[in-house]
N, C-alpha and C positions, 0 to 999 in steps of 0.2 A: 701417288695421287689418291687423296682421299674420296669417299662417294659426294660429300658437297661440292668438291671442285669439278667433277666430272656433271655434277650435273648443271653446274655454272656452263660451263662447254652449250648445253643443250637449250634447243628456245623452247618456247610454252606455243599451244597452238596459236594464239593472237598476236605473238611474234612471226612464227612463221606464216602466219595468214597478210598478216602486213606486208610482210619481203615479197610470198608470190603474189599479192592484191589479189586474193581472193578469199571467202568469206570462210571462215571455221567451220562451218559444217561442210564442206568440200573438202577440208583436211582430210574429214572422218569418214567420208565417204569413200575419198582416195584411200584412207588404210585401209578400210575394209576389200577395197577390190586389189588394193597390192600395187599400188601406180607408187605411194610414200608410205614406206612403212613407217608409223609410230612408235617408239618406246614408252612402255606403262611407267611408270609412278607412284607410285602405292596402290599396286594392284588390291583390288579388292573383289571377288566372286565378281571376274570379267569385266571389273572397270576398272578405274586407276586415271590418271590425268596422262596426256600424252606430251608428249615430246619428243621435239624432231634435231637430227645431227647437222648440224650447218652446212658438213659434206653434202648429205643427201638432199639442201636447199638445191645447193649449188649444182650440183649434178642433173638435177631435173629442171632449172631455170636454163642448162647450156642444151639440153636435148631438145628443149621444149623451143628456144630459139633455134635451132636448126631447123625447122619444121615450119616456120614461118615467113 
């Protein structure tokens, strides 16, 4: 598997801000405190675009429904 197909695999924040309905900057908050970790993307001196693993959608939509 080459690195374009792997990153087809991965959404963009606004993808996964849509799946959990909630706003992008809450993604980024969440990476920061470590609730969803982000994968960078053309890191560049501590930025980089994020993207998140479908797994890690999934996994935190079924915790986060246990909870409710």
């Amino acid at each position: 598997m080459n690195d374009d197909q792997k990153l087809e695999k991965l959404l963009t924040i606004s993808q996964a801000a849509e799946i959990l309905n909630v706003h992008p900057e809450t993604l980024r908050r969440w990476d920061r405190a470590g609730k969803l970790k982000a994968i960078r993307i053309g890191q560049r001196q501590g930025g980089g675009d994020r993207r998140y693993r479908r797994e890690d959608i999934k996994k935190l939509i079924s915790t986060k429904s246990k909870y409710e």
